[in-house]
C-alpha positions as CSV (number, residue, x, y, z in Angstrom):
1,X,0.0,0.0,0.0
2,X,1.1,3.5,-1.0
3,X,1.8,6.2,1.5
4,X,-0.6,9.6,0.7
5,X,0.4,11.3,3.5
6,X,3.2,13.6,3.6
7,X,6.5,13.3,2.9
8,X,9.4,14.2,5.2
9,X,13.2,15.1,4.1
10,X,15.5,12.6,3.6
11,X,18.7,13.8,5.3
12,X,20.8,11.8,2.1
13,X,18.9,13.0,-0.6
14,X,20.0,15.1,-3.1
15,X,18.3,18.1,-2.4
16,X,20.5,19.0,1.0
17,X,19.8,21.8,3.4
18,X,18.0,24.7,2.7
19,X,19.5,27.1,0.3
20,X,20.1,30.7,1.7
21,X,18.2,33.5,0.1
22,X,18.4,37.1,0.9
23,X,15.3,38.9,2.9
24,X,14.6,42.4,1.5
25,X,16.3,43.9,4.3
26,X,19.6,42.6,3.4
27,X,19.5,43.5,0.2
28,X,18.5,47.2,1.0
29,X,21.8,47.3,3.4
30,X,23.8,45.8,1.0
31,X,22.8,48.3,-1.9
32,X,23.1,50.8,1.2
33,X,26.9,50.2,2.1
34,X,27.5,49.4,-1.7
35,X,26.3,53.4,-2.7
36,X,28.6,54.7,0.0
37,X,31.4,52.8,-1.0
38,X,30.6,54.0,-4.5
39,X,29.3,57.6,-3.8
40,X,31.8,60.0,-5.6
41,X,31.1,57.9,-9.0
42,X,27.6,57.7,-8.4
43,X,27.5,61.7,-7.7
44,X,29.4,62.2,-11.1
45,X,27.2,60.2,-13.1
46,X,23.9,61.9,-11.5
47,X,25.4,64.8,-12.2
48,X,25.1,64.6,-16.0
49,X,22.8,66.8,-17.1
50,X,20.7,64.4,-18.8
51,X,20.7,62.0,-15.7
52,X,19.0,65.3,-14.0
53,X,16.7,65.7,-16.5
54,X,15.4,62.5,-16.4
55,X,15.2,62.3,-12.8
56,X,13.0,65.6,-13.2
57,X,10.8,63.7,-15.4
58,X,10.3,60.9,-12.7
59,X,9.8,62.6,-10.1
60,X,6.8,64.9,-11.9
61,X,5.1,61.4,-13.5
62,X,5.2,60.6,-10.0
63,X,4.3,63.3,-8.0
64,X,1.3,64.5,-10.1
65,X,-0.3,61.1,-10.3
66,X,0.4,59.7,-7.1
67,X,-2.3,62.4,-4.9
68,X,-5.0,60.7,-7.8
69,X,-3.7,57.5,-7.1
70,X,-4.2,57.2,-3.4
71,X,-7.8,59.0,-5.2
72,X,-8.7,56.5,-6.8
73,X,-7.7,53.4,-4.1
74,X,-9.7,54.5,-1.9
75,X,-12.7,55.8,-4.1
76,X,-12.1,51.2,-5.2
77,X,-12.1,50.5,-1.1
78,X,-14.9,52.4,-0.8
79,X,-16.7,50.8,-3.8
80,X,-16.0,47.3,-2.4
81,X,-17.4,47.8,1.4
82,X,-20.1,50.2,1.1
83,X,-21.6,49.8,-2.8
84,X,-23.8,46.3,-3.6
85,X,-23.6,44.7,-6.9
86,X,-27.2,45.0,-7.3
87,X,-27.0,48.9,-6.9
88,X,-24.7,48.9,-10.2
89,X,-26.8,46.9,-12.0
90,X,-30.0,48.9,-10.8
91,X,-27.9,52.4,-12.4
92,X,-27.0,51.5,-15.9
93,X,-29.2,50.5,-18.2
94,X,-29.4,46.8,-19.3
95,X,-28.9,47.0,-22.8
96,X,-25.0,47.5,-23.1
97,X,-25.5,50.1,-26.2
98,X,-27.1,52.8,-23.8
99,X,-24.7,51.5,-20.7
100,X,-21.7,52.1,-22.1
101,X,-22.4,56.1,-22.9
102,X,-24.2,56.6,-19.9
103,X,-20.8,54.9,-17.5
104,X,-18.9,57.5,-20.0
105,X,-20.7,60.7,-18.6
106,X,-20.6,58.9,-15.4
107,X,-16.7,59.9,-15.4
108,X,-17.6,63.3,-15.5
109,X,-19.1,63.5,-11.8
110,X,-15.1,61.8,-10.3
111,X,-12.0,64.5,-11.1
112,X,-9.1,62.6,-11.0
113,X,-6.3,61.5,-13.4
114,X,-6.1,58.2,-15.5
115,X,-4.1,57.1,-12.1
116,X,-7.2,57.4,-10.0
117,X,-9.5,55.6,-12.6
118,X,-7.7,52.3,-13.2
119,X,-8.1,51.1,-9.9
120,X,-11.9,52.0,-9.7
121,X,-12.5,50.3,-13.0
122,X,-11.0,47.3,-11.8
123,X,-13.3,47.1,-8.7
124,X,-16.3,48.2,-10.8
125,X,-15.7,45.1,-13.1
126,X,-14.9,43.1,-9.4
127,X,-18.4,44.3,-8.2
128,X,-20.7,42.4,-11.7
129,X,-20.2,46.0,-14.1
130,X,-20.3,45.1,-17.5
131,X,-16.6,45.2,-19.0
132,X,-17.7,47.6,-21.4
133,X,-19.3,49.9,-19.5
134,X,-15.9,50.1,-16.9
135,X,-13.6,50.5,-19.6
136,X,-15.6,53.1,-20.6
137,X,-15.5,55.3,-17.4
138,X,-12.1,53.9,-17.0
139,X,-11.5,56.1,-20.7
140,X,-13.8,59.4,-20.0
141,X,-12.8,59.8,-16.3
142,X,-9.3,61.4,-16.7
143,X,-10.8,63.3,-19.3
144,X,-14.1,64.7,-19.5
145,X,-14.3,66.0,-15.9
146,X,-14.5,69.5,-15.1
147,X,-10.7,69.7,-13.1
148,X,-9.6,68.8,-16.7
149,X,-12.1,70.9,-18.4
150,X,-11.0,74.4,-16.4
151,X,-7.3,73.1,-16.8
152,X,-7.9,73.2,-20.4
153,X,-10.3,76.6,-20.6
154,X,-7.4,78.2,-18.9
155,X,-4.6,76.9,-20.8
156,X,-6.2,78.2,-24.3
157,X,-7.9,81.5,-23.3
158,X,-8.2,82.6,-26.6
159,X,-9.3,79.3,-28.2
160,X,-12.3,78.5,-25.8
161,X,-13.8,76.3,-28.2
162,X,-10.5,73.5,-27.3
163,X,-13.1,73.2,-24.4
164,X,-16.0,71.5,-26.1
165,X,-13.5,69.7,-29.2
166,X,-11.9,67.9,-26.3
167,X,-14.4,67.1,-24.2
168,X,-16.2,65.6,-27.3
169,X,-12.8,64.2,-28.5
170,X,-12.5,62.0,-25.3
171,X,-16.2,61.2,-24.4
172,X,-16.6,60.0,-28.7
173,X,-13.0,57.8,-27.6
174,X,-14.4,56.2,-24.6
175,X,-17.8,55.4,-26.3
176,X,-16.1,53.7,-29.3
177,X,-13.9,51.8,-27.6
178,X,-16.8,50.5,-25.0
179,X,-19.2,49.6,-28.1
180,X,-16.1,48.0,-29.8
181,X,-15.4,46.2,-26.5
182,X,-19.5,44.9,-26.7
183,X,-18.7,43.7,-30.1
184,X,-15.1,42.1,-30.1
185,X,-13.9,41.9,-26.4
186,X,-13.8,38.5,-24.6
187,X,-14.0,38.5,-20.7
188,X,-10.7,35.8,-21.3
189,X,-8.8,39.0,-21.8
190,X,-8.9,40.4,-18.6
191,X,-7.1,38.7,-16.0
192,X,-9.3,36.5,-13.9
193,X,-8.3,37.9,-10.4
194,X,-9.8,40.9,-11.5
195,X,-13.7,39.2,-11.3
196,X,-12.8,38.0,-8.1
197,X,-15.4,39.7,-5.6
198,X,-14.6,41.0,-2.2
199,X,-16.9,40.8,0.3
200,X,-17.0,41.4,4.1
201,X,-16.7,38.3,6.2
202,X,-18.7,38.0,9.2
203,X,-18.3,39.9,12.2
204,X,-15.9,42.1,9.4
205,X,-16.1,46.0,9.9
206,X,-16.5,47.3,6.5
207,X,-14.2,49.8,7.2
208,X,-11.5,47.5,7.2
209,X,-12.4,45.9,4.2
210,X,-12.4,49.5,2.4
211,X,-8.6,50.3,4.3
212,X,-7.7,46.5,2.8
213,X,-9.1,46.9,-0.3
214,X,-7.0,50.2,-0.9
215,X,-3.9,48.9,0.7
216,X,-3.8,46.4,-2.0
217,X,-4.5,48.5,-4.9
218,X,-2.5,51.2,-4.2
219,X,0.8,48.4,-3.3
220,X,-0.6,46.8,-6.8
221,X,-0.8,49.6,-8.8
222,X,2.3,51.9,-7.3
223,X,4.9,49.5,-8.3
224,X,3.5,49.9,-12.1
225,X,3.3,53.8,-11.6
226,X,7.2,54.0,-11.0
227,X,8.0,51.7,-13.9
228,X,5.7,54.0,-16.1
229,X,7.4,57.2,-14.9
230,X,10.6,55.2,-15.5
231,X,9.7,54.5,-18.8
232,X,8.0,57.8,-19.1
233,X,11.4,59.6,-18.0
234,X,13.9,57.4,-20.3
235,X,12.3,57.9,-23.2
236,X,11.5,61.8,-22.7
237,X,15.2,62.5,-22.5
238,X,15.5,60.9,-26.0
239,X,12.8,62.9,-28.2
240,X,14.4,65.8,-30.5
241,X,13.8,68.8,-29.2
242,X,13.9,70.8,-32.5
243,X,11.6,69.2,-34.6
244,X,8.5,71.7,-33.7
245,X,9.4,74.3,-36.7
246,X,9.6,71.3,-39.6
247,X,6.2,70.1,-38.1
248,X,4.4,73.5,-38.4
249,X,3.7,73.2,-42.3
250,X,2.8,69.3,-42.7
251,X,0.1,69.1,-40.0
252,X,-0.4,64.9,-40.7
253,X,2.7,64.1,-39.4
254,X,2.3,66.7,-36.7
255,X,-1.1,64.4,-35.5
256,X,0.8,61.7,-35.7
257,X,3.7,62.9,-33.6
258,X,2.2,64.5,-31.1
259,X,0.1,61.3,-30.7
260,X,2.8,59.8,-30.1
261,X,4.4,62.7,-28.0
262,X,1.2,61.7,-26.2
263,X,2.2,58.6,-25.1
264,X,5.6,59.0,-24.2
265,X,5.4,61.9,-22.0
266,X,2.9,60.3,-19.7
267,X,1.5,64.1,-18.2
268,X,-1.0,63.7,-16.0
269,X,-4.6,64.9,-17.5
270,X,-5.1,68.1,-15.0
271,X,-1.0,69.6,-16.3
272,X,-1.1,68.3,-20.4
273,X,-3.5,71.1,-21.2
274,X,-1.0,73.4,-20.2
275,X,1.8,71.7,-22.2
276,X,-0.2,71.4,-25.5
277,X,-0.5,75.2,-24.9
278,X,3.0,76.0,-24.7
279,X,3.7,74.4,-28.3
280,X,2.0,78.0,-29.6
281,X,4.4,77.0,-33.2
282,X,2.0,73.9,-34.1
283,X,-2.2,74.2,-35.3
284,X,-4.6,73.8,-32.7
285,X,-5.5,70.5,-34.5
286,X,-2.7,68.2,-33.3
287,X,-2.5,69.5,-29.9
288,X,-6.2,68.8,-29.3
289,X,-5.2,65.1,-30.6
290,X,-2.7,65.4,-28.0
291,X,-5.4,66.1,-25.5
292,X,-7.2,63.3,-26.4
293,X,-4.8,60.4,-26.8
294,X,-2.6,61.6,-23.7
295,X,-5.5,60.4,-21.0
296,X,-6.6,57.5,-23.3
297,X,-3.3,55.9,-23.7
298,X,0.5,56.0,-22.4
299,X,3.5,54.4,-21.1
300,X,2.5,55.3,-17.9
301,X,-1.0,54.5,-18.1
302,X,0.1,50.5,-20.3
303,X,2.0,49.7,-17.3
304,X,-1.0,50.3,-15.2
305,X,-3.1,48.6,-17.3
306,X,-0.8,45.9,-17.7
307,X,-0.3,45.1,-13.4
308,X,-4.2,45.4,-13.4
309,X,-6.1,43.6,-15.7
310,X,-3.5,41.4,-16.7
311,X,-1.0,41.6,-20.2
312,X,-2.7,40.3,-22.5
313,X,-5.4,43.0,-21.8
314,X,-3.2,46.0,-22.6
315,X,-1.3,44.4,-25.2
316,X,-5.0,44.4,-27.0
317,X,-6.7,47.3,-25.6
318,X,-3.7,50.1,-25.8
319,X,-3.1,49.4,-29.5
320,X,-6.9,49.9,-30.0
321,X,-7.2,52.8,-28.2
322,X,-4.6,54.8,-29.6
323,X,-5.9,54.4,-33.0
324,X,-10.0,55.3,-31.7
325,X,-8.4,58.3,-30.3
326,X,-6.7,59.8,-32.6
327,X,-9.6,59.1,-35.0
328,X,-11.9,61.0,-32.7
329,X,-9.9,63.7,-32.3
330,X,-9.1,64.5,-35.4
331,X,-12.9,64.2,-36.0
332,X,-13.6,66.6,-33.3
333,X,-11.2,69.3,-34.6
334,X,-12.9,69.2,-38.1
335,X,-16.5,69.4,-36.5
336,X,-15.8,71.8,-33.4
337,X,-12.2,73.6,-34.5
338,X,-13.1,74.2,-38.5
339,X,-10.3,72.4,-39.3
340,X,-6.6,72.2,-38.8
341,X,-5.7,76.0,-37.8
């Protein structure tokens, strides 16, 4: 008769003693004693001024999202102790044509950055919202709510109508991609931990599920914030910084490279306006794309995406989005801006 219970180590087996492996602790005082040993290189080398630029970089991607970060964990804590599934279901409407654009202007009601809204999207979806309709507020928060509208109304004073072509811009973005989700997306995409729902055990207080709940998040998602604002900060040091005047005339490629701008820059939603506005040289056409791809999709915002719903999600849904959003804002400049001026 077999044995099923379990085994114990043989002291002459081949796998031997327990190998040593270094706690976290060790390894922060070993990089500690190894930067003093090494300080006057490492001060040279930080010194560069392209080491300092980047590290400017950083530390903005960082600084402006993280206050919407903490935002937005806790806003998801909040949603996990105190909101029912049923009173989600009970809001949107039940076919997912109308849910998706009514979740949409539901992102105008929460300011907050594209930061804030990945982690409420995730416990939306966790607490039986339709995917579409998440993604969808997960796309229009950052963008059409009125923080970012007075950002922007303050950045173009003399171009008030930036206003309405953005707001359309990114409301038309999230919408599309929602529908498109309805049509094409398949709930395999998204990672499965993100269905899992939390609820209160008994004798729980649901204010500790709420702190819990945004513990985890903000550990979840914070990790993926620095690597974006590393990302963020490598590749901002490496754009061309005198390309603005051959731009001016061909205003195509300047769409297409400010989309792209877009994306590697990684500004938070409530400072890009104010960016966009300071590139006075280009037409109001491509910085309005700018506007509208920056808080859809970036490296920042991928690498969120990516630690949250999984990567096979934002390897998908990224691509997909930079292309809806560059189409809707280009649409919105013809309808609202009378073209590329």
């Amino acid at each position: 008769m077999t044995e099923s219970g379990p085994r114990t180590a043989d002291p002459g087996s081949r796998s031997g003693p327990a190998r040593w492996r270094p706690t976290s602790l060790e390894v922060f005082c070993a990089i500690l004693v190894g930067a003093l040993l090494l300080q006057r290189p490492l001060t040279d080398a930080l010194s560069a001024p392209v080491v300092r630029t980047a590290a400017t970089v950083f530390v903005a991607v960082c600084v402006q999202a993280l206050p919407f970060l903490v935002l937005g964990v806790l806003l998801s804590g909040l949603i996990t102790a105190f909101v029912p599934p049923s009173a989600l279901t009970r809001i949107l409407p039940r076919r997912p044509a109308l849910a998706v654009p009514v979740a949409g202007l539901g992102g105008a009601l929460l300011p907050g950055c594209e930061c804030a809204s990945v982690p409420v999207a995730r416990r939306l979806i966790g607490q039986g919202m339709p995917d579409a309709a998440a993604l969808a507020f997960l796309l229009a928060a950052p963008a059409v709510n009125p923080v970012v509208l007075v950002s922007t109304a303050v950045a173009f004073p003399g171009d008030p109508e930036m206003v309405g072509a953005r707001f359309l811009g990114s409301l038309a973005t999230a919408v599309v991609m929602g529908w498109l989700w309805t049509s094409f997306g398949r709930a395999g995409w998204i990672a499965d931990r993100v269905r899992r729902r939390v609820t209160p055990a008994a004798g729980t207080a649901r204010w500790m599920v709420c702190v819990e709940t945004a513990r985890h998040d903000l550990v979840t998602a914070g990790g993926f914030l620095v690597l974006g604002g590393l990302t963020a900060a490598v590749l901002n040091v490496t754009v061309p910084t005198g390309w603005t005047e051959s731009l001016a005339g061909n205003v195509a490629l300047a769409v297409i490279v400010l989309a792209l701008l877009a994306v590697v820059l990684a500004l938070c939603s409530e400072a890009d306006a104010f960016v966009a506005a300071s590139l006075s040289a280009l037409p109001l056409l491509p910085r309005l794309v700018f506007l509208v791809v920056g808080p859809a999709v970036d490296v920042k915002l991928i690498a969120l995406q990516s630690g949250t719903f999984g990567r096979g999600f934002a390897a998908r849904f990224a691509p997909a989005t930079f292309v809806v959003a560059v189409g809707c804002g280009v649409l919105a400049g013809l309808l609202v801006l009378g073209g590329a001026r």
